[in-house]
FILUMNU-147660 format. One line per 4 residues: their letters; for each residue x, y, z of C-alpha. Coordinates in nm, 4 decimals. Layout:
BEGIN
A	X/Y/Z  ...
***
This chain:
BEGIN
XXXX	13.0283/16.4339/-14.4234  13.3436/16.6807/-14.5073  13.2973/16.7622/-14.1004  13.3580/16.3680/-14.0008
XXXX	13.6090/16.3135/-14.2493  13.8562/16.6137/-14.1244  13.7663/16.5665/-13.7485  13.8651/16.1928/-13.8222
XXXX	14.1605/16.2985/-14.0072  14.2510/16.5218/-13.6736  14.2125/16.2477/-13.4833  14.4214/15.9990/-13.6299
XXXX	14.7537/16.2526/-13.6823  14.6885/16.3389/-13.3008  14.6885/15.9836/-13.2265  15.0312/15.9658/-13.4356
XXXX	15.2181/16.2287/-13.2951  15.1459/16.1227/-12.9294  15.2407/15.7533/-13.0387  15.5966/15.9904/-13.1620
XXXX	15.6258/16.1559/-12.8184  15.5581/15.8339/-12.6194  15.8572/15.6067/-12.8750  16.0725/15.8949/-12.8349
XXXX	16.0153/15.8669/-12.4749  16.0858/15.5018/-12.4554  16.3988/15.4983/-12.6696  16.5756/15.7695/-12.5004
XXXX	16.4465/15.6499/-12.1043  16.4075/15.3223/-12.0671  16.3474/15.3531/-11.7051  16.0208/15.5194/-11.7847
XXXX	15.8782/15.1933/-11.9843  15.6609/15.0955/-11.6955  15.5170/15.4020/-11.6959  15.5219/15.4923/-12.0545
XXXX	15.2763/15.1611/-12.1165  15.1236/15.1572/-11.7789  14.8278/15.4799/-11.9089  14.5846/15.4163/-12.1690
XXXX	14.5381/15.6938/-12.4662  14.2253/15.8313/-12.5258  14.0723/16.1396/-12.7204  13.8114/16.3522/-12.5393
XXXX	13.7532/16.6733/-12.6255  13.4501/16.6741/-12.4190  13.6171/16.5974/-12.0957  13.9315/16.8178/-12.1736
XXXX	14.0348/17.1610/-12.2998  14.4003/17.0101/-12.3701  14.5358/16.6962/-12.2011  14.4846/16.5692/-11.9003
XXXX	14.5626/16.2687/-11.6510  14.4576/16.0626/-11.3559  14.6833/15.7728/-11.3345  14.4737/15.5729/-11.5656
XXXX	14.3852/15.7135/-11.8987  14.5585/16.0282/-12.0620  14.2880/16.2083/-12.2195  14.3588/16.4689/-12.5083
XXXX	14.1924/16.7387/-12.7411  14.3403/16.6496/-13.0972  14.3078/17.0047/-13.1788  14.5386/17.1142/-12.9084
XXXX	14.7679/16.8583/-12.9786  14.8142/17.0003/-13.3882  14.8233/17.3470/-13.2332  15.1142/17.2570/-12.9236
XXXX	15.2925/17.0111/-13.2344  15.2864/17.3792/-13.4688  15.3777/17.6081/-13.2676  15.6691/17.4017/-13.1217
XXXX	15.7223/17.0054/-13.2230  15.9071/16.9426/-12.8630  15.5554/17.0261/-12.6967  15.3559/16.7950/-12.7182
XXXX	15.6530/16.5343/-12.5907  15.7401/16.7342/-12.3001  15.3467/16.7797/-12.2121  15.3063/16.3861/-12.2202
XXXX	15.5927/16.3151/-11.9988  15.4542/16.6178/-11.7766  15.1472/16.3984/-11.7324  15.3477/16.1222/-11.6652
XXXX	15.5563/16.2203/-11.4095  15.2480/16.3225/-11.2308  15.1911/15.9800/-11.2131  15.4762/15.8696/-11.1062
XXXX	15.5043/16.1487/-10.8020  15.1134/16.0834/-10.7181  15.0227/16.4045/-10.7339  14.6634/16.3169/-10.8214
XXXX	14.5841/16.1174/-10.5207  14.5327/16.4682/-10.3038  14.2871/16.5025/-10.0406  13.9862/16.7191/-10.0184
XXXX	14.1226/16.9703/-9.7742  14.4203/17.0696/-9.9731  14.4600/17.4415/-10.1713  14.3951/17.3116/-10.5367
XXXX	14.5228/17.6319/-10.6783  14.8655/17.6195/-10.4991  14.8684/17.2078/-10.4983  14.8282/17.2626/-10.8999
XXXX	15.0918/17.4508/-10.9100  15.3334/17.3097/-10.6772  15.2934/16.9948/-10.8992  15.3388/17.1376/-11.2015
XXXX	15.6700/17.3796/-11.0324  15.8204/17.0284/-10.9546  15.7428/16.8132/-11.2641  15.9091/17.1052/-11.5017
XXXX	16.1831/17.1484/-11.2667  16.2478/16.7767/-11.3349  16.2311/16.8096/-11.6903  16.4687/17.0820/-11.7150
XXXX	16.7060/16.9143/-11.5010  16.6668/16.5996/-11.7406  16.8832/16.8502/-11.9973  16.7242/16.6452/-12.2707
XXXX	16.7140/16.8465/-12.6626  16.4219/16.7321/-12.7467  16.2373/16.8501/-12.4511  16.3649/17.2029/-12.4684
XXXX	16.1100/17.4953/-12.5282  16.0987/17.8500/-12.5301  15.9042/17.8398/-12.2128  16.1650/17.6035/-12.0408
XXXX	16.4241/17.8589/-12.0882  16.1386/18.0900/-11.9051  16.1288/17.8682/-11.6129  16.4702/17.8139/-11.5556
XXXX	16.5212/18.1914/-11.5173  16.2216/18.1863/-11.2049  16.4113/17.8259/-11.0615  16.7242/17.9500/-11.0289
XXXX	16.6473/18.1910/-10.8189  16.4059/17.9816/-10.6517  16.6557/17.7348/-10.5671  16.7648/17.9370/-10.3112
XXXX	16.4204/17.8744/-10.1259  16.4130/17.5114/-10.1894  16.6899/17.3023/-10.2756  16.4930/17.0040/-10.4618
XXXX	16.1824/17.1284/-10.5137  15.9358/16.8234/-10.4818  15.5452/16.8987/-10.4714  15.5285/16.8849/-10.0944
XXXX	15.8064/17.1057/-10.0207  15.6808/17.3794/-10.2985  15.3074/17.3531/-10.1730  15.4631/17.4301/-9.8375
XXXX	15.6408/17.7522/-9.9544  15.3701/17.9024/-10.1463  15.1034/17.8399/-9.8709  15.3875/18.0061/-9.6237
XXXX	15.4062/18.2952/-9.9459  15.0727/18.3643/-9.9718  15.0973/18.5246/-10.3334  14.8720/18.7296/-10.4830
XXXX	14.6103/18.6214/-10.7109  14.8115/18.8160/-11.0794  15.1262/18.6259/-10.9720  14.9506/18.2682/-10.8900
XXXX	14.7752/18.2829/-11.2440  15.1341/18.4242/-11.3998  15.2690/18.1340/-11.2559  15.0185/17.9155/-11.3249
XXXX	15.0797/17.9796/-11.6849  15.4335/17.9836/-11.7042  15.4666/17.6165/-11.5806  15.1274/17.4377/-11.6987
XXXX	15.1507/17.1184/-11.9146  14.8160/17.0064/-11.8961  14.4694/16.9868/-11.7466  14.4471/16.8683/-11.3547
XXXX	14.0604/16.8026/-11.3626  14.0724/16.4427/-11.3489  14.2224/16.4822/-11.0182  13.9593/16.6177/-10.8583
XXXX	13.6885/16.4521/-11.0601  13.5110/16.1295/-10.9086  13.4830/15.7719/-11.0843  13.1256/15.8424/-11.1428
XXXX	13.1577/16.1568/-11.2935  13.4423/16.0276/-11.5111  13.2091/15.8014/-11.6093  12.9486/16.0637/-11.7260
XXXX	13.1917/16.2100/-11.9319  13.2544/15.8930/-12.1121  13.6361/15.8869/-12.0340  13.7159/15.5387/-12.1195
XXXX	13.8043/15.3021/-11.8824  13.5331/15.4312/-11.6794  13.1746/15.2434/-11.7076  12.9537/15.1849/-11.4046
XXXX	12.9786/14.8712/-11.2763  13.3080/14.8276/-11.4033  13.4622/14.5975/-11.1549  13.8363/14.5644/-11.3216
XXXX	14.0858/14.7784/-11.1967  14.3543/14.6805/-11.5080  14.6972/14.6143/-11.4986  14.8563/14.3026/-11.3743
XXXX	14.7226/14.3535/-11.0299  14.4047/14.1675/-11.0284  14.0335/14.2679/-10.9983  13.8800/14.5349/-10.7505
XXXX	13.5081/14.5375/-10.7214  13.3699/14.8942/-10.7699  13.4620/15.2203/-10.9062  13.5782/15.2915/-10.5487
XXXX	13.8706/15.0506/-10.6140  14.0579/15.2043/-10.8773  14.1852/15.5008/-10.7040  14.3252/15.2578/-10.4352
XXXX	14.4707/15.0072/-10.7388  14.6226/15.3151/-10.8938  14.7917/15.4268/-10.6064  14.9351/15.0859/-10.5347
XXXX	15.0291/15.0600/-10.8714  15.1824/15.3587/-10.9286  15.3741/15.3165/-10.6003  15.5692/15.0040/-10.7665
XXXX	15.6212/15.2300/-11.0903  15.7988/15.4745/-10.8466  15.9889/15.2137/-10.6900  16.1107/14.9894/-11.0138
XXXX	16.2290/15.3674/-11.1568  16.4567/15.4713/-10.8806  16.6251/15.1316/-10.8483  16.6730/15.1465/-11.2276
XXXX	16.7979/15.4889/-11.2228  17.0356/15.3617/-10.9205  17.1326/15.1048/-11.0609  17.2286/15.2350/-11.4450
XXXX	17.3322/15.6246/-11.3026  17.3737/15.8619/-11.5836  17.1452/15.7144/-11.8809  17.2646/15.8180/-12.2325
XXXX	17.4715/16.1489/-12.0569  17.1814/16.2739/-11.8983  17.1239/16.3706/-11.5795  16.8371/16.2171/-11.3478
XXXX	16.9509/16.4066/-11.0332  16.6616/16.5746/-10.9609  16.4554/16.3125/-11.0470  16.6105/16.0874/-10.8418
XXXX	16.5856/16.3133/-10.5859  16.1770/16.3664/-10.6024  16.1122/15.9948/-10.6524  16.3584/15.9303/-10.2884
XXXX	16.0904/16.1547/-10.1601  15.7990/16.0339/-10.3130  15.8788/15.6349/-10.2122  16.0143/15.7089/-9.8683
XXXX	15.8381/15.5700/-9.5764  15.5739/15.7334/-9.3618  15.6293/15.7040/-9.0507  15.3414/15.6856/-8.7757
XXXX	15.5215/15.9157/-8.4781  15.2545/15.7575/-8.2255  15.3717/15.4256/-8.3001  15.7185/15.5104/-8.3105
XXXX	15.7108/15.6426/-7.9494  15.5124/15.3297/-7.8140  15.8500/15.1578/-7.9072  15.9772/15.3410/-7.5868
XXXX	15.6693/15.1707/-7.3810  15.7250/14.9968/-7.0253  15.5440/14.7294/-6.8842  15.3479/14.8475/-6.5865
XXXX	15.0346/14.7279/-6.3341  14.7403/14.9530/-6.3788  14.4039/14.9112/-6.2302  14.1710/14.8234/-6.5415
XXXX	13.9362/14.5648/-6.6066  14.1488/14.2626/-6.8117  13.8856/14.0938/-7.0178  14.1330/13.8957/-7.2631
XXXX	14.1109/13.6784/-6.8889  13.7519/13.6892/-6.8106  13.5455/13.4189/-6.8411  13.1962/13.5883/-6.8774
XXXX	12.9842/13.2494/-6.8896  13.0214/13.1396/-6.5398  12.9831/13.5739/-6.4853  12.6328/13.5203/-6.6100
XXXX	12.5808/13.1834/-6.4959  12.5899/13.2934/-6.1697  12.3735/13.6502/-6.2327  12.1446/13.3479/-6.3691
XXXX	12.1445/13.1146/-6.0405  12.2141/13.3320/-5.7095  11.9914/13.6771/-5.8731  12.2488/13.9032/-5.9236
XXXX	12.5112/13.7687/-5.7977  12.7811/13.6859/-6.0014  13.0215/13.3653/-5.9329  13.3342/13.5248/-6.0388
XXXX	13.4220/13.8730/-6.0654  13.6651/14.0412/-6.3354  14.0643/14.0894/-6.2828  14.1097/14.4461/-6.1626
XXXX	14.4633/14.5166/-6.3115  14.6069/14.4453/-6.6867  14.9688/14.4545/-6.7720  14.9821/14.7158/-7.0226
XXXX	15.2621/14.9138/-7.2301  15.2825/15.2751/-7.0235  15.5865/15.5509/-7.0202  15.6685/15.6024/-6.6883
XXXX	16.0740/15.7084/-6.7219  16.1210/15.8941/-6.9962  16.3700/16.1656/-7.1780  16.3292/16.3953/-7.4134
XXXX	16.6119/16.6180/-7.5297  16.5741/16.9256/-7.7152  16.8972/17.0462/-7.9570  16.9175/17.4238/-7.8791
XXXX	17.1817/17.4881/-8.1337  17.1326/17.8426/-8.3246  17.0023/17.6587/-8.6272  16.6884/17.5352/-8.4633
XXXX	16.3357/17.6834/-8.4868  16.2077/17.8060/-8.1822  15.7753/17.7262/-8.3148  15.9134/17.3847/-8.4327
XXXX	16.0504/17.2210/-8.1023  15.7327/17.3540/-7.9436  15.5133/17.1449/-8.1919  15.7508/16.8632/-8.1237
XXXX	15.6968/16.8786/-7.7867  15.3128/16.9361/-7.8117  15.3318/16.6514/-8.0390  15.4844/16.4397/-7.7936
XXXX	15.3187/16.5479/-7.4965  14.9433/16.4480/-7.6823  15.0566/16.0951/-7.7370  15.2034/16.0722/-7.4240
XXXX	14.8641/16.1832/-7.2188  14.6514/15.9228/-7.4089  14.5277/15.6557/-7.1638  14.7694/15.4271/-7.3176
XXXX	15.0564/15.5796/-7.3077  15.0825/15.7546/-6.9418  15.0870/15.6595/-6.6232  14.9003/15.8434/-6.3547
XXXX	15.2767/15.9435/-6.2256  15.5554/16.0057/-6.4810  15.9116/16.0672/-6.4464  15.9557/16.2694/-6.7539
XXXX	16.2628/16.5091/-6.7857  16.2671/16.7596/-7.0988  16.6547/16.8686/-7.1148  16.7652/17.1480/-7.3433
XXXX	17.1046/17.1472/-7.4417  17.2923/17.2993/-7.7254  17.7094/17.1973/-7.6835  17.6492/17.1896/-7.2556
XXXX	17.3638/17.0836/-7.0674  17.1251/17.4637/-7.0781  16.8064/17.3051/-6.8969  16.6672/16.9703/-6.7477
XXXX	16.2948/17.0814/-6.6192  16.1498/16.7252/-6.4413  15.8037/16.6367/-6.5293  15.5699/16.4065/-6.2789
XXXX	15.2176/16.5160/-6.3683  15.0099/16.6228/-6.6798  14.9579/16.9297/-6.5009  15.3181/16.9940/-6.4452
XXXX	15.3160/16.9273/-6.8332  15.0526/17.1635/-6.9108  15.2345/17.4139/-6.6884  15.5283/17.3590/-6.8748
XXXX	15.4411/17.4083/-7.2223  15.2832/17.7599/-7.1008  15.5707/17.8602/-6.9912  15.8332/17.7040/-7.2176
XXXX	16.1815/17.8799/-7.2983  16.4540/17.7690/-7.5304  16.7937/17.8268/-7.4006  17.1284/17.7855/-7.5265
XXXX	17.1530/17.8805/-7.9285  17.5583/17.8172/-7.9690  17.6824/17.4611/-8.1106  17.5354/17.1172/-8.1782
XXXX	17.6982/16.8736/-7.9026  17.5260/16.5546/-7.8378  17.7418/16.3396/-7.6047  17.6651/16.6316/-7.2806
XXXX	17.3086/16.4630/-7.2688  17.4098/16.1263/-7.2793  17.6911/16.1525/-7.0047  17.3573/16.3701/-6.8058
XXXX	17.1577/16.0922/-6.8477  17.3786/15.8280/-6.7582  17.4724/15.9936/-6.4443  17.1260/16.0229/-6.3470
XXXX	17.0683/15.6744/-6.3899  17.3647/15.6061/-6.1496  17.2187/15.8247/-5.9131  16.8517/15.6498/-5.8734
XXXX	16.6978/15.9389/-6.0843  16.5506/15.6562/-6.2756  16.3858/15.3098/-6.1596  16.3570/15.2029/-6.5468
XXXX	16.4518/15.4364/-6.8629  16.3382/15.2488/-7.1962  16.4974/15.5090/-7.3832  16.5287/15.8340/-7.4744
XXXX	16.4239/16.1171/-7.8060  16.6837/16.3319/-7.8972  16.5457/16.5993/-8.1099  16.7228/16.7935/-8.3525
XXXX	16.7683/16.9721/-8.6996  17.1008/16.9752/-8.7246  17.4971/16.8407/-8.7418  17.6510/16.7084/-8.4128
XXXX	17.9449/16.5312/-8.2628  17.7656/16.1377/-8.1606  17.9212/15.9316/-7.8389  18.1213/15.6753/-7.9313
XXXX	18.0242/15.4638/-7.7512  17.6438/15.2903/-7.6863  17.4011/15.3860/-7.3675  17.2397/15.1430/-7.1274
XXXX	16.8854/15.2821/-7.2929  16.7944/15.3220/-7.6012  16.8362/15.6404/-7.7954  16.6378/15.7711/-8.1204
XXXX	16.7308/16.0985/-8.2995  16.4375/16.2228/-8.4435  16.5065/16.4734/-8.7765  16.2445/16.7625/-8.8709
XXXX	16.4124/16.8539/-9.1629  16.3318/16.7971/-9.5396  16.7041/16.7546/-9.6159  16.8330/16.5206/-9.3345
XXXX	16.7557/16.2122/-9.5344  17.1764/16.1832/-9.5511  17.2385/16.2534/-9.2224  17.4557/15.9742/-9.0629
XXXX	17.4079/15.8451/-8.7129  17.5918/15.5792/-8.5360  17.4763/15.2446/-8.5383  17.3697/15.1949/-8.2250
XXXX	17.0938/15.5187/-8.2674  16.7600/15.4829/-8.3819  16.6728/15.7680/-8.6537  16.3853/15.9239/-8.7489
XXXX	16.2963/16.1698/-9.0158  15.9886/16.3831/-9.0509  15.8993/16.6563/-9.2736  15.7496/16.9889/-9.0939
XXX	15.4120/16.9152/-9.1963  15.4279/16.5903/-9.0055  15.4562/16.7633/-8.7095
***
């Protein structure tokens, strides 16, 4: 009975000084109230060794949280906004094939850099002071260090298995084996909010049948948490002399758009004839009407063309400048050239050109065939390597065009990594400058461009 009483006991100040963490939370970042009342609270020492979180319940050990709350009384605060700005980067919603050790830490690398670039008192620890001595030198590797760009760096690192776990320890808030966990073994673990058959997805977004539809309700939700933050942050700036810099940064990268390259480049489509059955315009009943009446022999037979979206004339320019990455223009251009030789995208003859050009014109190799293509790529060579000059192409182009070169150029990819002088004034086609960098979000272009950012890994 003594047992109950004290484990109750436990419980209940556990309860309070997370209820402490979470007020002092609210009062002090109001942009975080979304968040802040969006998980549900729930002790498990069964399912957890400390605290942990999956977007929809933050489960917790009282024990641990007495022990954190002893040893330091800014712990436990700072380890239940770590959970929550898991949530509000995603970092749970992972897929099977990633590195869990390096994804765990990445995660956590980012959400503490956050928190120490918050500059907040009351979230300062002895191991914070720790961590800032590794991230300032690490900033020197990655400017804003966002889960996707750290995961990148230590898979690229390769560190040894005494540094990851050093790591590991230096920057851990709490437990990340919800993440990998599914509904139905949440379920067996009686983490609440989880019951088979449990059809409700909570919040304000409706009902999902099936455990299968909270994961897709969380990540919806938690995408308009992201969103309502940064346009708060925007919109107040500095809350309370803090700074939200890096935060602001993260959540940018979080909430920015996806972009589908494939579709992107079917932008740049012509219209062309090509000899392939068109059976939006095919009546099949009098087809088999007639199969039906003469034996075999149908009364009408199907259209042998469709007008479909193909490149024919097309241009891709390659920025040769010094600051660009040999192994990443020839993934662009692999990229490229695999959409491009889908049956929807290329005509039997092209009229590709693939110009290199740095602050002159270095290379224009002309491309008619996927064989020529193939050849190509086998053989490829960048040239140039001095200074970033855009308007060479685009008088190369246009000339060509004056010549005949082309019978109809949609438009034409520019890519780069880098700074450059623009034309000032538009082309006769269209143009898109596509980035691979993860800092180029700023980059300006004129009006008239079409811009594109990816990351590396989308390429």
């Amino acid at each position: 009975m003594l047992d109950e009483v004290t484990q109750e006991k436990v419980e209940k100040i556990a309860r309070e000084v997370i209820n402490l963490a979470r007020n002092k939370l609210l009062v002090n970042m109001r942009f975080l109230d979304m968040a802040l009342n969006r998980l549900k609270v729930s002790s498990n020492p069964d399912a957890t060794s400390c605290s942990s979180v999956d977007g929809r319940v933050y489960i917790y050990d009282p024990k641990h949280i007495l022990t954190a709350y002893r040893l330091e009384e800014n712990l436990p605060t700072r380890n239940f906004l770590h959970s929550v700005f898991h949530c509000v980067f995603r970092h749970m919603f992972v897929g099977p094939a990633v590195n869990r050790d390096y994804w765990n830490l990445a995660c956590d690398i980012a959400v503490e850099s956050v928190i120490n670039d918050l500059g907040l008192p009351y979230l300062s620890t002895l191991m914070s002071q720790k961590q800032q001595q590794f991230l300032d030198g690490f900033k020197e590797e990655i400017k804003t260090p966002s889960a996707e760009k750290v995961y990148r760096f230590l898979v690229d690192k390769k560190l040894s298995d005494n540094k990851l776990k050093t790591l590991a320890l230096l920057f851990k808030g709490d437990d990340h084996l919800l993440w990998y966990l599914t509904d139905e073994e949440k379920a067996k673990l009686g983490i609440e909010g989880y019951v088979f058959g449990d059809g409700d997805a909570g919040g304000e977004g409706g009902q999902m049948s099936g455990l299968g539809g909270i994961r897709l309700f969380l990540m919806q939700d938690w995408g308009n948490i992201s969103e309502r933050m940064a346009v708060d942050i925007a919109t107040f700036g500095k809350l309370q002399g803090t700074g939200a810099g890096l935060l602001s940064q993260n959540l940018k990268e979080v909430n920015r758009e996806r972009y589908n390259y494939e579709e992107f480049l079917k932008k740049f489509a012509v219209r062309g004839e090509v000899m392939k059955i068109n059976p939006d315009e095919f009546d099949y009943n009098f087809y088999t009407y007639g199969l039906q009446l003469y034996e075999n022999m149908p009364l009408i037979e199907p259209l042998e063309y469709k007008d479909v979206k193909r490149i024919r004339d097309f241009v891709i320019a390659i920025d040769t400048s010094g600051s660009v990455a040999g192994e990443l223009v020839q993934k662009f251009v692999q990229k490229t050239y695999n959409i491009l030789k889908s049956t929807e995208s290329f005509f039997t003859k092209i009229n590709l050109h693939i110009i290199q050009c740095d602050a002159a014109i270095q290379e224009d190799v002309k491309i008619t065939t996927q064989q020529e293509f193939d050849d190509y790529l086998k053989t490829m060579k960048l040239h140039g390597f001095g200074g970033t000059d855009f308007r060479p192409v685009f008088s190369y182009v246009t000339a060509m065009i004056e010549c005949g070169e082309f019978d109809n150029l949609k438009g034409m990819i520019y890519f780069t990594d880098g700074y450059g002088t623009f034309p000032l004034k538009k082309p006769d086609f269209d143009a898109a400058f596509v980035f691979v960098d993860d800092e180029a979000d700023d980059i300006k272009v004129p009006p008239w461009a079409i811009k594109l950012v990816l990351r590396t890994d989308e390429i």
